[in-house]
GUZATOR-364533 format. One record per residue (C-alpha): residue in three letters; x, y, z. Coordinates in steps of 0.5 Angstrom, whole numbers, m for minus. Example, Ala and Ser with C-alpha at 12.3 -4.5 7.8 and 13.67 -1.06 7.14 Angstrom:
REC   code       X       Y       Z
REC    Ala      25      m9      16
REC    Ser      27      m2      14
***
This chain:
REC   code       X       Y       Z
REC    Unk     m53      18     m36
REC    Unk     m51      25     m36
REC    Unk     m56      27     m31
REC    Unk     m53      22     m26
REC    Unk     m46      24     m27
REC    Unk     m48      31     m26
REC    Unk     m52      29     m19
REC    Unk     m46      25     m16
REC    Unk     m41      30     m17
REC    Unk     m46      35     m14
REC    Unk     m47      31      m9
REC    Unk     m39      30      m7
REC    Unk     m38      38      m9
REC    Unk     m44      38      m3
REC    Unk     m40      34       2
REC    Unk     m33      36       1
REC    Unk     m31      30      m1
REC    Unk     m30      32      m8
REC    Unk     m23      30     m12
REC    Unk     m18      33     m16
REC    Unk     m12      31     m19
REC    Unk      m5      36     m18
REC    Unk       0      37     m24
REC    Unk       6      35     m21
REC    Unk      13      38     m25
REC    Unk      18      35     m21
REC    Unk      21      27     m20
REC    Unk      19      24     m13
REC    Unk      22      28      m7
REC    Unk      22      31      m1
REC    Unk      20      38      m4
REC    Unk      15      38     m10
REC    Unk      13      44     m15
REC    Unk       6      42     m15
REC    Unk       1      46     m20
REC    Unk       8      51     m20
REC    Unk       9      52     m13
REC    Unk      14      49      m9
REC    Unk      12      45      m2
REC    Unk      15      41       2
REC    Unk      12      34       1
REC    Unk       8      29       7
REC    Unk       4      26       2
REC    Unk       7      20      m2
REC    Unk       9      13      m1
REC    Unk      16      13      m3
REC    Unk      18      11       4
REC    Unk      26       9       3
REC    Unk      27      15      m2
REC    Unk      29      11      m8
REC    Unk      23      13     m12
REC    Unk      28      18     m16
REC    Unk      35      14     m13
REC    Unk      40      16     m19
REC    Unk      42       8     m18
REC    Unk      35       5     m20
REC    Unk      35      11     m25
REC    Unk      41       9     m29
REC    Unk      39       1     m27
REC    Unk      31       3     m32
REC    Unk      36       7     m37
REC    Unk      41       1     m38
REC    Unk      35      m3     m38
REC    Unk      32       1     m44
REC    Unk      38       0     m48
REC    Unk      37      m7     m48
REC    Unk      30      m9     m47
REC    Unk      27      m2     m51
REC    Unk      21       1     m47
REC    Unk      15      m4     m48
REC    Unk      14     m11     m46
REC    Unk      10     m11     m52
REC    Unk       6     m17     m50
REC    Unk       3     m22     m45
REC    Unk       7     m26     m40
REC    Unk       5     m32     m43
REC    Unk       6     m30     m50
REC    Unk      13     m26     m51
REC    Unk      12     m21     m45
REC    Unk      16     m25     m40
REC    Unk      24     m24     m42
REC    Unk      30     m26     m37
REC    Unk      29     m19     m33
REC    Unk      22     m21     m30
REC    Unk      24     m29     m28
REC    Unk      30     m26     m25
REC    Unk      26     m20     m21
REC    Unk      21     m26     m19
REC    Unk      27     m30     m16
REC    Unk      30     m25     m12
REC    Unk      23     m24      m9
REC    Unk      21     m30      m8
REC    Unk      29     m31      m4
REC    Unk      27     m24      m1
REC    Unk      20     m26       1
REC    Unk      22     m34       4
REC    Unk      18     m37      m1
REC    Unk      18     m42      m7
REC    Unk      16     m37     m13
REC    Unk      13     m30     m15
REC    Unk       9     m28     m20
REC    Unk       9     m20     m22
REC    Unk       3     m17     m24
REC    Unk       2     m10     m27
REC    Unk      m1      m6     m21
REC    Unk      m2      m8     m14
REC    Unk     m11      m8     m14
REC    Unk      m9     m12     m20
REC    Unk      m5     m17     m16
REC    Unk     m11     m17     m11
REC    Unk     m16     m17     m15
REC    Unk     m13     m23     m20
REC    Unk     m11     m27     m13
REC    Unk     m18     m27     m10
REC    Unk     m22     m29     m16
REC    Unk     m18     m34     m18
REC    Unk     m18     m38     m11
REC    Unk     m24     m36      m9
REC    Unk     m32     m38     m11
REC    Unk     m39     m39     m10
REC    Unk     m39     m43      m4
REC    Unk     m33     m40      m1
REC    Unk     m32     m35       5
REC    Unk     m27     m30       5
REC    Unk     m26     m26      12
REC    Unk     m23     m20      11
REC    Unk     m20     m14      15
REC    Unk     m25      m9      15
REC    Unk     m21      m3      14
REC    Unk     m17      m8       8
REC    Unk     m15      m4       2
REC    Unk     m21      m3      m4
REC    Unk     m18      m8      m8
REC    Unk     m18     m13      m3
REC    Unk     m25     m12      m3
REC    Unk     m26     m12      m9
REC    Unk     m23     m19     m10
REC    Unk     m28     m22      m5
REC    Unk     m34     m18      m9
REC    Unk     m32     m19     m15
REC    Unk     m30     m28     m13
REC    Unk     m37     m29     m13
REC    Unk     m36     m32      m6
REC    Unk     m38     m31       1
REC    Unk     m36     m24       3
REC    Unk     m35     m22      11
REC    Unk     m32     m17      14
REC    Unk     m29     m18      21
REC    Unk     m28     m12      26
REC    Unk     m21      m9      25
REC    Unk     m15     m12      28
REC    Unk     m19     m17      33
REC    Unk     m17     m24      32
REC    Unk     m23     m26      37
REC    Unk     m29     m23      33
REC    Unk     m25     m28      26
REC    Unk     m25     m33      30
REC    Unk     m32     m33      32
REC    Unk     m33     m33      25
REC    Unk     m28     m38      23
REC    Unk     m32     m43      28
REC    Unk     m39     m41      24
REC    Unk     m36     m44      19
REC    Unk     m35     m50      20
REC    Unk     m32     m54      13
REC    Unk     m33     m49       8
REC    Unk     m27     m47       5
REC    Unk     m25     m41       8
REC    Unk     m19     m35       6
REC    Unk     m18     m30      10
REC    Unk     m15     m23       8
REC    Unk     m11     m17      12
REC    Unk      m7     m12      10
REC    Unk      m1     m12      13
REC    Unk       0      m5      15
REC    Unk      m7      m1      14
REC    Unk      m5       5       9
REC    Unk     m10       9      12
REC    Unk      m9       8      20
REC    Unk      m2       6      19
REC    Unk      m3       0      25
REC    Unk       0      m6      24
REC    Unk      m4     m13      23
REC    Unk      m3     m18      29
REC    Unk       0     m22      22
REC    Unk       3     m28      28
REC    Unk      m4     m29      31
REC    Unk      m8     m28      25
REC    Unk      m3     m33      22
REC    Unk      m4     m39      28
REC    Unk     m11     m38      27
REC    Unk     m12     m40      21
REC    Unk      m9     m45      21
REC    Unk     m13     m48      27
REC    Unk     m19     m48      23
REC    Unk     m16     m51      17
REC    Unk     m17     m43      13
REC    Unk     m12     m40       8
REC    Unk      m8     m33      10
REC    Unk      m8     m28       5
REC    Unk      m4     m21       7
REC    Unk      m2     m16       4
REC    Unk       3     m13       5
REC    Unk       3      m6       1
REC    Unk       6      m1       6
REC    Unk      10      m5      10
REC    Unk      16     m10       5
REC    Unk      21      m5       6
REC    Unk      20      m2      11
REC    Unk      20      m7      17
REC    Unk      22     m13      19
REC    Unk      31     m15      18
REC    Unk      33     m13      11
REC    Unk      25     m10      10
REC    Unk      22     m16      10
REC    Unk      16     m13      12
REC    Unk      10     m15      17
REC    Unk      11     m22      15
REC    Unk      18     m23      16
REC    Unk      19     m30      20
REC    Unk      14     m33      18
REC    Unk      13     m39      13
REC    Unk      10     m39       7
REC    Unk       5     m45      11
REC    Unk       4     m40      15
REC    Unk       2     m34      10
REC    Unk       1     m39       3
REC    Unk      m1     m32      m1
REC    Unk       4     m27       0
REC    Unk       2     m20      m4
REC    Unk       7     m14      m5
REC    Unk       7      m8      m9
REC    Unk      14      m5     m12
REC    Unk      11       2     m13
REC    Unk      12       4      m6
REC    Unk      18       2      m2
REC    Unk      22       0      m8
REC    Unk      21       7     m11
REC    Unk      18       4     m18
REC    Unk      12       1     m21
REC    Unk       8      m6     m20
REC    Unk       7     m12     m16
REC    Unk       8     m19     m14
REC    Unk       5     m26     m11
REC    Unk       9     m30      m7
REC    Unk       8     m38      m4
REC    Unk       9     m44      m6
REC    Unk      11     m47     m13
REC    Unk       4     m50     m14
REC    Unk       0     m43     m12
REC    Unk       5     m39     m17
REC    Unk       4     m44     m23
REC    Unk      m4     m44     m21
REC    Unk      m5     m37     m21
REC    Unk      m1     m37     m28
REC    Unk      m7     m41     m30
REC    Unk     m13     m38     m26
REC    Unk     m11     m31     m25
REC    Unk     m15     m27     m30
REC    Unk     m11     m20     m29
REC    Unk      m4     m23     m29
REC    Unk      m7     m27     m36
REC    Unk     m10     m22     m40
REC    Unk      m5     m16     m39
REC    Unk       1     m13     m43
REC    Unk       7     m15     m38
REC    Unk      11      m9     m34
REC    Unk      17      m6     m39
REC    Unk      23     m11     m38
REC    Unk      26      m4     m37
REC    Unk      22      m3     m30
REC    Unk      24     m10     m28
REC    Unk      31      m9     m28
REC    Unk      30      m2     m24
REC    Unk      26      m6     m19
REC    Unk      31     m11     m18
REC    Unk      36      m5     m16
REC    Unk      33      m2     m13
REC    Unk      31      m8      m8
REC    Unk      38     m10      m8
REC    Unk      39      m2      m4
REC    Unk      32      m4      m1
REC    Unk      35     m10       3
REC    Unk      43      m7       4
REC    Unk      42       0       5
REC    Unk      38       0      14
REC    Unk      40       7      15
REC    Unk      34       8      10
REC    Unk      30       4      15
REC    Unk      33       8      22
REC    Unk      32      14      19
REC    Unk      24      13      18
REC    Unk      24      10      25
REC    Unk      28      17      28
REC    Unk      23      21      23
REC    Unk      17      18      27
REC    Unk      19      19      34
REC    Unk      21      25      32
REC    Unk      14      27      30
REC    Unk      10      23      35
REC    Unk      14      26      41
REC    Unk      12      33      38
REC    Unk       5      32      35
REC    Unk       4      30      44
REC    Unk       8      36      46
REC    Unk       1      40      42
REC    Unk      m3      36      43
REC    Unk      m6      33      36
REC    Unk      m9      28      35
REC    Unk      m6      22      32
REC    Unk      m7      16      31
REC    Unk      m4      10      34
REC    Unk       1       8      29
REC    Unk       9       6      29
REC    Unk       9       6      22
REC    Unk      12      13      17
REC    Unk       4      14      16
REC    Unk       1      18      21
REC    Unk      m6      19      21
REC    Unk      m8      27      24
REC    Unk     m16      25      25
REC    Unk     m20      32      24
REC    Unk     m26      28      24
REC    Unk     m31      33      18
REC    Unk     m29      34      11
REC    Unk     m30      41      13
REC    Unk     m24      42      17
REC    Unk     m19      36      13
REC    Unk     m20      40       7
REC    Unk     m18      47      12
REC    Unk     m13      44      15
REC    Unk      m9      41       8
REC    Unk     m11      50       4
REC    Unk      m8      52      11
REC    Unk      m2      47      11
REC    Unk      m1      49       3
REC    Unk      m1      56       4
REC    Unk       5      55       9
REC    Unk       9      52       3
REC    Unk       7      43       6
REC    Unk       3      39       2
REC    Unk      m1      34       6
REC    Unk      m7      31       3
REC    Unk     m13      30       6
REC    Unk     m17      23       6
REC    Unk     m25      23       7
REC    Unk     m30      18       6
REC    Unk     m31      15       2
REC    Unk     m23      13       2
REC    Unk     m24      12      10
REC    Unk     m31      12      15
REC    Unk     m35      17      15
REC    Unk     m33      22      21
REC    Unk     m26      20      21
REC    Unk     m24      25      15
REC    Unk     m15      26      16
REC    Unk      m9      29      14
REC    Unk      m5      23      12
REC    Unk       2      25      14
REC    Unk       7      20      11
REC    Unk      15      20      11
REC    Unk      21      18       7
REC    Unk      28      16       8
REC    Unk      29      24       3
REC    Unk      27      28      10
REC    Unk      31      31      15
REC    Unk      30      33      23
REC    Unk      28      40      19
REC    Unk      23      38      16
REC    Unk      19      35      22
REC    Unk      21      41      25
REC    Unk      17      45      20
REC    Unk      12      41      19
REC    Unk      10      41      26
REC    Unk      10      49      27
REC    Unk       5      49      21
REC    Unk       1      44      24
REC    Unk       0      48      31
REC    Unk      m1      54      27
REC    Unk      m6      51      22
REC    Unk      m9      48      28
REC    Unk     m12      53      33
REC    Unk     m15      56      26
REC    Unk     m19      50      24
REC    Unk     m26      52      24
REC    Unk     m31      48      29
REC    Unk     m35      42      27
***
């Protein structure tokens, strides 16, 4: 055994692929002090900045003072106190659905919701480019696992017609964590319910950030057009956890067949109460959500102007292909040593020669900071060494 671990760390040292873990020493941010340097950060999904908000702060104390620190059980023994059924009501009214239902992360929100409504016999057609957990999900149901060309509704619907009768859940990501596109949720959505399928999206990286109020890709379609919503609380809404939403028969059925919401301590109730804050600033606060847009544009306008390559995405994620882990790994150690930090994505986490700076934005950033960022990529980016 320590053989193999030993041959499979060399083997990810070998590709460039190896990773590591920074210390961080600051709160989430637009600037971090990571293994005791100071950098301006394009890293994380704090997308809307509320990840260190004072409000959400003071609303995780308060909510200490009345709960304590620990849930100290399940859901379905003692765990689920008044703070997590209302967190889960006010998801569902955010959401346009009947009910929610809270799981501790998001993989285990995905990977709970797919065992649990899928099996032998079964097909589940995902996405391609779907987060790992929802692959996972599929893998672990014991069903059918089929993976459709990314974003192409056509390729779906050849698979969906060789179906025929076989229950079938499709599942996408609504915006791709990696790639930062958006999913075709409204073609996926009309598709599915011609072939009599479920639809399952996954909505990560976009709750909170698109759509009116920050209702994200789904925003405008009913819960019969998407039955099985999921959301994670730990980007966007700045705290921690994830949920489910669809109808009163979807939740109560998961609470008896999702096996990772069943056998799991329940978030702090104290993490319910600053999640709730802070969907309520989420909701209320748009200029979070304008100033993202004007972060985007503002960079895609000057990353055109250099001629960097980026991926084409709407979202705050921007995707900087450099195609080897040599030169990802060359461009994140030159972008550090100018004070940024931006982490490089390499296979296995994308497709093998697509390596990629993922850059991300925040509500925190200003113009300034773009600004800096691209005059560090244009300089980084002409000493990149040659594939």
């Amino acid at each position: 055994m320590r053989r193999r671990l030993a041959e499979a760390l060399q083997a990810r040292r070998r590709d460039g692929a190896l990773r590591r873990r920074p210390v961080v020493d600051t709160p989430s941010g637009r600037e971090l002090v990571i293994d005791g340097r100071r950098l301006l950060a394009f890293a994380s999904n704090d997308y809307l900045g509320l990840a260190n908000d004072p409000r959400v702060a003071d609303a995780f104390r308060q909510g200490i003072d009345r709960w304590g620190s620990g849930s100290a059980a399940a859901h379905l023994i003692t765990g689920h106190t008044r703070a997590h059924q209302a967190l889960e009501e006010e998801l569902a009214e955010f959401t346009g659905r009947e009910a929610a239902l809270l799981f501790s992360t998001g993989y285990m929100a995905n990977l709970g919701t797919i065992q649990a409504l899928t099996g032998r016999g079964d097909l589940v057609l995902e996405d391609r480019l779907n987060h790992a957990s929802l692959l996972d999900g599929a893998l672990l149901s014991g069903a059918r696992l089929q993976r459709y060309a990314h974003a192409d509704t056509q390729d779906l619907a050849r698979r969906l017609q060789r179906a025929g009768d076989r229950p079938a859940l499709v599942v996408s990501d609504g915006v791709f964590s990696m790639d930062g596109d958006i999913a075709p949720v409204a073609e996926l959505a009309a598709m599915t319910r011609q072939h009599d399928a479920w639809l399952m999206i996954d909505d990560a990286h976009g709750l909170g950030v698109l759509g009116p109020e920050g209702r994200g890709t789904t925003a405008g379609l009913t819960e019969a057009e998407v039955p099985v919503l999921v959301g994670t609380l730990g980007k966007a809404f700045g705290t921690a956890g994830a949920f489910v939403a669809g109808s009163r028969e979807l939740v109560e059925y998961l609470v008896n067949f999702a096996r990772s919401a069943i056998y799991t301590t329940a978030m702090p109730a104290a993490l319910a109460e600053a999640t709730r804050k802070a969907l309520e600033l989420a909701r209320s606060e748009d200029w979070r959500r304008e100033r993202l847009n004007e972060l985007t544009r503002q960079f895609r306008h000057g990353a055109a102007e250099l001629g960097l390559p980026l991926l084409p995405s709407t979202s705050p994620i921007q995707p900087l292909v450099t195609g080897s882990n040599t030169r990802a790994v060359a461009l994140q150690l030159a972008l550090r040593a100018g004070g940024i930090h931006v982490v490089a994505v390499r296979p296995p986490t994308v497709p093998e020669g697509s390596a990629r700076l993922r850059i991300t934005f925040s509500a925190a950033h200003e113009p300034a900071d773009v600004e800096r960022l691209l005059e560090a990529l244009d300089r980084a980016w002409s000493g990149l060494p040659e594939d």
